[in-house]
C-alpha atoms as one frame of an Amber mdcrd trajectory, in Angstrom:
protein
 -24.518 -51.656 179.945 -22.667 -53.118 176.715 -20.686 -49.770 175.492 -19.788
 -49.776 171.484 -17.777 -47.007 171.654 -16.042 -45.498 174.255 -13.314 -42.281
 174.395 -11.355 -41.020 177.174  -9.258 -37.679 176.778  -8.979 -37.587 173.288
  -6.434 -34.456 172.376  -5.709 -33.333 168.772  -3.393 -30.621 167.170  -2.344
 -29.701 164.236   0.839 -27.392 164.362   0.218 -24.998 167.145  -3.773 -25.330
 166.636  -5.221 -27.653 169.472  -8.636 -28.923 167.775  -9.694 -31.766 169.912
  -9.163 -31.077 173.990  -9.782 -33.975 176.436 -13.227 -35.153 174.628 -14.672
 -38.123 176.151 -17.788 -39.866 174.452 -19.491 -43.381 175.391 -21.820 -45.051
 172.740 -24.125 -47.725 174.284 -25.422 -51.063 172.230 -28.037 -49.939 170.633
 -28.300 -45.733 171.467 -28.837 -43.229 169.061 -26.578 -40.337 169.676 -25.321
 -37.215 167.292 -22.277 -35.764 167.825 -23.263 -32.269 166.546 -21.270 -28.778
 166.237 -20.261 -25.702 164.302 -18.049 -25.609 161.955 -14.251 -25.698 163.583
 -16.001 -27.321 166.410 -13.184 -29.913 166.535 -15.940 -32.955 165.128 -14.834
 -33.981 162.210 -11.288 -34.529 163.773 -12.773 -36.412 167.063 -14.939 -38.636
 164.431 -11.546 -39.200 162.612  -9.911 -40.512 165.898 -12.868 -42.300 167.104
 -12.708 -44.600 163.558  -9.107 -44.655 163.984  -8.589 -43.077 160.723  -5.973
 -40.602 162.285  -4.264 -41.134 166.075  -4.911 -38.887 168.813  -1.964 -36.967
 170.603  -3.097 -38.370 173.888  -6.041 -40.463 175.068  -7.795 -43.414 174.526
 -10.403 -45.284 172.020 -12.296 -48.601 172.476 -14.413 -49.433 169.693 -16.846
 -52.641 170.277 -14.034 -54.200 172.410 -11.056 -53.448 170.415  -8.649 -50.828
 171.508  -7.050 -48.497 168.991  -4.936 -48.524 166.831  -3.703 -52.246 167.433
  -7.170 -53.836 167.128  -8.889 -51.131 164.419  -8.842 -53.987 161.117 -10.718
 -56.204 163.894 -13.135 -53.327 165.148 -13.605 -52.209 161.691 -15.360 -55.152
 160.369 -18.218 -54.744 162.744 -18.488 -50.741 162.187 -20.560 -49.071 158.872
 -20.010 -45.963 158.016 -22.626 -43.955 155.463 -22.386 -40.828 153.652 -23.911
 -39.480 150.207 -20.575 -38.807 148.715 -18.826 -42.877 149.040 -18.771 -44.170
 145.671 -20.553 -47.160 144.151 -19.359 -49.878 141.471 -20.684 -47.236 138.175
 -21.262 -49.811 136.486 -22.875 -52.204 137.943 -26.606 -53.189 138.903 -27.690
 -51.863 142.457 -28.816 -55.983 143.150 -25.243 -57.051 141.435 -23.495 -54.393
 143.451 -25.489 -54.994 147.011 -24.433 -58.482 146.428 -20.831 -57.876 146.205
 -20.216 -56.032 149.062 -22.718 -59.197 151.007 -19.981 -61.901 149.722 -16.877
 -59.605 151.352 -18.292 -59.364 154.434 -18.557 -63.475 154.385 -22.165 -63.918
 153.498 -22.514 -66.856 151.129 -24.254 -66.789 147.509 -27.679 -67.610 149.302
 -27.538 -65.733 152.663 -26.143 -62.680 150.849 -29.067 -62.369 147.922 -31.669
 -62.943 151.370 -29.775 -60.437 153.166 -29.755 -57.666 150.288 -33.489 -58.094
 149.305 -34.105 -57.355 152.864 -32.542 -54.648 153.327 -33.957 -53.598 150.219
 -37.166 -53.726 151.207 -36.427 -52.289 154.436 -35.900 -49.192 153.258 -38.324
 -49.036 150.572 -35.998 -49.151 147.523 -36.948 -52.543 146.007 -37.346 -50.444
 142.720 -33.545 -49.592 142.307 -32.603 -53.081 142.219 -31.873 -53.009 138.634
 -31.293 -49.588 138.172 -27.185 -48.752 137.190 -25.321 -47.575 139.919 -24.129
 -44.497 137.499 -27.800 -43.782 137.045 -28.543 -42.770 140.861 -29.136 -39.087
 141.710 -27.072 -38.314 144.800 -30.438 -38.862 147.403 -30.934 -42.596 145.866
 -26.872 -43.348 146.310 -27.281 -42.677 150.048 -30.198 -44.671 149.917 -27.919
 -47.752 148.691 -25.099 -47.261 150.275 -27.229 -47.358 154.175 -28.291 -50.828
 152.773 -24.969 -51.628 151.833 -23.737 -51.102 155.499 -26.466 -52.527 157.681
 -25.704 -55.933 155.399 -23.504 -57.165 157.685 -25.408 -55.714 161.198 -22.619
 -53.756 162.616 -22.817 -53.232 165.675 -22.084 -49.645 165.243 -23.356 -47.371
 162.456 -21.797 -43.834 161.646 -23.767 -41.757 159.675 -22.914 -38.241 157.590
 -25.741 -36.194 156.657 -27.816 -39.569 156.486 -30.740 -37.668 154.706 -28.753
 -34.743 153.085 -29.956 -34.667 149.635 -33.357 -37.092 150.255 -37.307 -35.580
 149.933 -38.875 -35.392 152.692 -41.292 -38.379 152.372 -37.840 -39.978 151.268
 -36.238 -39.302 154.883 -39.576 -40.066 156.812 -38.377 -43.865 155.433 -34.483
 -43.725 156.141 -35.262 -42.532 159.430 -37.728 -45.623 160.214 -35.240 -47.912
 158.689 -32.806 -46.416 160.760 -34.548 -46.829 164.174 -36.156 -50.059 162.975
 -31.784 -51.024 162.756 -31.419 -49.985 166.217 -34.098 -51.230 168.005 -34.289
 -54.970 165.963 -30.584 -55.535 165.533 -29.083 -53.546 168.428 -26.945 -51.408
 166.225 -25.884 -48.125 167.794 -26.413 -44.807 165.818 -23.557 -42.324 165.485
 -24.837 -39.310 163.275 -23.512 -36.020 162.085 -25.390 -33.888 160.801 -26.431
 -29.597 160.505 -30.181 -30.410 160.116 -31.213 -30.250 163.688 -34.755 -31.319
 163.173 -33.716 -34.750 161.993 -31.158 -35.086 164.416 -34.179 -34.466 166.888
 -35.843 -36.795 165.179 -33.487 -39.576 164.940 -31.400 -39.473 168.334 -32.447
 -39.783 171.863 -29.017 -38.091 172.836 -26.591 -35.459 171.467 -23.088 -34.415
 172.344 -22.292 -31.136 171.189 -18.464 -29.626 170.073 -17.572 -26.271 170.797
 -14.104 -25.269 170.818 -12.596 -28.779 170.643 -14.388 -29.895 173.653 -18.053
 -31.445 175.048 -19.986 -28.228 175.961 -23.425 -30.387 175.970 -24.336 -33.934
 176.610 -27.784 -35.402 176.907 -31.487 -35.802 175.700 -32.351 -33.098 172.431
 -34.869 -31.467 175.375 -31.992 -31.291 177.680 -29.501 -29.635 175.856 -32.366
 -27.224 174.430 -33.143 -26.604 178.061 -29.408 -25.631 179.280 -29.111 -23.172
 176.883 -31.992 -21.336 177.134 -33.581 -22.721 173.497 -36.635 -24.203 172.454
 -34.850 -26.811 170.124 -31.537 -27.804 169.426 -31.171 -25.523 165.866 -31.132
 -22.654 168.485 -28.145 -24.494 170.317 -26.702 -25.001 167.415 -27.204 -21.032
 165.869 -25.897 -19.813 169.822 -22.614 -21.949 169.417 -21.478 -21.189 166.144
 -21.910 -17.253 167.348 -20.314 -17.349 170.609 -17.948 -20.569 170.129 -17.717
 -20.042 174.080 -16.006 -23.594 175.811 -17.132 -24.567 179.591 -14.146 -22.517
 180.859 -15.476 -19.279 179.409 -13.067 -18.842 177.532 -13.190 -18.212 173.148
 -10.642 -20.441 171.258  -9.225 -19.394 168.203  -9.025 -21.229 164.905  -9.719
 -24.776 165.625 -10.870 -27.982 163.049
């Protein structure tokens, strides 16, 4: 099995706060996992170390074949990252825009207008090509900015809150773009989210955070199962009450 993304032991503190403790997380070509928690969880801070954005105290990351730090510029330019709140070019055309970020990640003039109009049209927003990029709500900037990274067909894709802020009819299409990524380009799915359903709907796996460490890792059903819930919101509403970590124990204040 080809593995995008793989952790061992990650640790994390900040003063005499340990947020992250001995995490480990594998991403396979092509899987569509969520790395899910409360609040002080210790995710944010893992997701951090697993881009390479901030080092870990001890442990290890390998992302598609590059180990980190040394090789994160390399690993980098075959990662996308979305979220609703990464800015767009104000003042440019969605098309001109789209077509900008095609020619830095080395598509030329031809290739790159082919390769934005599909993705375009892959996720239904052919009618924003013209539209300003100061003009989009919040929902239709997410919207652009997914197309923006799939351009290149990373090989992994992190997503925040991927349909935070979208309709529902809206989401039904990101999410089909999203698997349609996966399944036809081999692109691996990393999402965070708090929406459980669409993380249900979206992800065939989920690790969940509690206490700076893996308390959960496998199918939605599965992790529903193990903790005595009928979905994975319950999971979720039972581990930011109890914060209780596969030792038993209750940490206190962690990231």
């Amino acid at each position: 099995m080809g593995w995008v993304l793989e952790a061992r032991g990650l640790q994390k503190s900040f003063g005499a706060v340990q947020a992250v403790s001995g995490v480990d997380l594998s991403v396979a070509a092509g899987a569509r996992v969520g790395l899910l928690g409360p609040n002080g969880a210790g995710k944010t801070t893992t997701l951090l170390m697993l881009l390479g954005a901030i080092a870990p105290d001890a442990g290890s990351v390998e992302l598609v074949g590059h180990r980190l730090p040394a090789g994160r510029s390399a690993a980098m330019g075959q990662v996308g990252f979305v979220a609703g709140y990464l800015p767009l070019p104000e003042k440019l055309r969605v098309r001109e825009a789209l077509s900008v970020f095609a020619g830095l990640y080395g598509f030329s003039r031809r290739a790159g207008d082919a390769a934005v109009a599909a993705g375009l049209e892959r996720f239904g927003v052919e009618h924003l090509a013209d539209r300003m990029c100061m003009e989009l709500s919040s929902g239709q900037r997410t919207l652009v900015g997914i197309v923006k990274a799939v351009l290149p067909r990373p090989r992994l894709l992190v997503l925040d809150e991927p349909t935070a802020s979208l309709d529902p009819d809206v989401a039904h299409r990101v999410r089909a773009g999203l698997l349609a990524v996966a399944a036809d380009d081999g692109t691996a799915l990393l999402v965070t989210s708090h929406n459980m359903v669409e993380v249900e709907r979206l992800c065939e796996r989920v690790v969940f955070l509690a206490g700076g460490k893996v308390v959960a890792d496998g199918t939605p059903v599965e992790v529903a199962e193990r903790f005595g819930h009928g979905d994975l919101e319950g999971v979720f509403l039972h581990l930011a009450g109890t914060v209780v970590v596969e030792d038993g124990t209750e940490p206190e204040g962690v990231l």
